[in-house]
C-alpha positions in Angstrom: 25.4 -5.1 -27.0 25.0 -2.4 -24.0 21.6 -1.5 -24.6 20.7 -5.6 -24.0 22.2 -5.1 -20.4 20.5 -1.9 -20.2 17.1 -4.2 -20.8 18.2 -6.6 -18.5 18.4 -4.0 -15.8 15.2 -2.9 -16.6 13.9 -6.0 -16.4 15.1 -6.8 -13.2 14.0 -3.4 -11.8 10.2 -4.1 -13.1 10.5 -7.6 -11.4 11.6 -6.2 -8.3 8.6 -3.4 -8.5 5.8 -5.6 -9.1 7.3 -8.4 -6.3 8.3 -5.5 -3.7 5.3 -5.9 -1.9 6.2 -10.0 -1.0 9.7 -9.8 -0.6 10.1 -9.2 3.5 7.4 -11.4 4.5 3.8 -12.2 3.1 2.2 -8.5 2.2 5.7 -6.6 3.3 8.0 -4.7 1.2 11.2 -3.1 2.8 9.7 0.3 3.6 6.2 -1.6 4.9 8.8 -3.5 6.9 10.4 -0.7 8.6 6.9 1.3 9.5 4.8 -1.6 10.8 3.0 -1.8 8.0 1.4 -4.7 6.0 -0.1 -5.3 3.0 -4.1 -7.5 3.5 -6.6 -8.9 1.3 -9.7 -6.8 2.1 -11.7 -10.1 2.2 -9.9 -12.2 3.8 -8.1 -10.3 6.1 -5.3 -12.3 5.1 -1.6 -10.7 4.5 -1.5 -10.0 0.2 0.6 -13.0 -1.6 2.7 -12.7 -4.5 -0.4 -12.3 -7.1 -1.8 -9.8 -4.8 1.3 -7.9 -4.9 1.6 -8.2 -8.9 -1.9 -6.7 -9.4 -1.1 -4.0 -6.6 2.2 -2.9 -8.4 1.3 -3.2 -12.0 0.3 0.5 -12.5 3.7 1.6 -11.3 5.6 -1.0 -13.5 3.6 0.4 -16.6 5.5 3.3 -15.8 8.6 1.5 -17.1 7.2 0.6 -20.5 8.5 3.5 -22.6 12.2 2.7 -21.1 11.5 -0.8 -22.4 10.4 0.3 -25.8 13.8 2.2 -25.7 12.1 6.0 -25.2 14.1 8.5 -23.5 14.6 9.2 -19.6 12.2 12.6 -19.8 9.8 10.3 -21.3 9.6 7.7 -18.8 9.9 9.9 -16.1 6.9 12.0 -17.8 5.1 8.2 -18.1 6.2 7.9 -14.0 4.5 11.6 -13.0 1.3 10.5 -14.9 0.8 7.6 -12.9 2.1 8.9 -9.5 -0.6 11.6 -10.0 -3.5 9.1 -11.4 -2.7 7.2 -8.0 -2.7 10.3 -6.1 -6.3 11.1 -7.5 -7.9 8.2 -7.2 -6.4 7.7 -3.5 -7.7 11.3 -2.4 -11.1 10.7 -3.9 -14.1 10.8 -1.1 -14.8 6.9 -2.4 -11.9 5.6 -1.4 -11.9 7.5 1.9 -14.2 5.1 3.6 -11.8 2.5 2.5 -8.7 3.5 4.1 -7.3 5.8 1.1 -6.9 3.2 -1.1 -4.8 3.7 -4.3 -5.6 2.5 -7.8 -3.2 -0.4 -7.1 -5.6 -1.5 -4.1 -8.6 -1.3 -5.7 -7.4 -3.5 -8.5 -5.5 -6.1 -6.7 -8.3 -5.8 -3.6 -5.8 -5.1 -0.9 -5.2 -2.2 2.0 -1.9 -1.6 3.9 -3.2 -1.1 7.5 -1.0 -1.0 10.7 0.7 -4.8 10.9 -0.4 -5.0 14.8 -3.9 -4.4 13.3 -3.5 -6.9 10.7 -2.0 -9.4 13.2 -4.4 -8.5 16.0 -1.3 -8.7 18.5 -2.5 -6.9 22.0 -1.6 -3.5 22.2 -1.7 -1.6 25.5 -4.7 0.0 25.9 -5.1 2.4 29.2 -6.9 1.7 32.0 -10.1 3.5 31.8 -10.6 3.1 28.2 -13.0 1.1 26.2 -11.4 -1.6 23.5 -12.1 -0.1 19.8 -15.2 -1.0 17.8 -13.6 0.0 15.0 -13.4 -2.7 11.9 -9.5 -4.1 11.7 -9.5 -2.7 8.5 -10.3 0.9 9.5 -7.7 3.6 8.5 -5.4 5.1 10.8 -7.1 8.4 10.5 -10.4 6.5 11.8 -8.7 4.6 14.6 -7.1 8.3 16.1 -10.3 9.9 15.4 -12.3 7.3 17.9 -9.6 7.3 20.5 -9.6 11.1 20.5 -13.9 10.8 21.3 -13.0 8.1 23.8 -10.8 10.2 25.7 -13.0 13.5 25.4 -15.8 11.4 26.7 -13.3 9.5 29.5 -12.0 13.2 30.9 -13.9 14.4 33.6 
């Protein structure tokens, strides 16, 4: 009888993994939330939904299989440190850099998290004497600092 609430919980915890990204708002989970941060569909531009947010999360919830199938802790934490690093490759690889570091979550569920005042296009204050970015709303953070540090060297006198 304890191991069914045990499942339960599991359950629950694998609902709330692949949701987490939809559950403060439309493309927003709790952390995302906190940073400014916000979850798009790279063509639409449009803040990820809940079936965005399942295909986004579905490599980490596969982690949870063996715990399901009733396999010990070191085993689903083993299953956990696979796909933590499979994400970590694919997000480091020179492809994905033009994309914004997307991880293998993004690239299946075709979604970026990008700055929410990006995603929003709220005004920002921009200084005086310098030009608006030409940069693609989508560009990474990395990419955005990178042409406001030429802006400035090329502003100085």
């Amino acid at each position: 009888m304890a191991r069914v609430h045990l499942r339960a919980g599991e359950l629950i915890g694998a609902a709330l993994l692949l949701t987490s990204d939809s559950l403060f708002g439309p493309g927003r989970s709790l952390g995302k939330r906190l940073f400014g941060l916000r979850t798009l569909v790279v063509k639409t531009q449009r803040p990820a939904g809940l079936r965005q947010s399942l295909a986004r999360n579905v490599v980490f919830a596969l982690a949870l299989v063996p715990a399901l199938a009733g396999a010990p802790l070191p085993v689903t934490l083993g299953a956990l440190a696979v796909i933590l690093a499979l994400e970590a490759f694919v997000a480091l690889q020179p492809l994905t850099r033009d994309f914004g570091r997307r991880r293998l979550g993004d690239l299946l569920a075709g979604t970026q998290v990008v700055d929410a005042s990006v995603a929003l296009r709220l005004p920002h204050s921009i200084p005086a004497r310098h030009e608006p970015s030409r940069a693609a709303p989508l560009a990474s953070r990395a990419a955005r600092n990178r042409l406001q540090r030429k802006t400035a060297a090329c502003a100085s006198p």
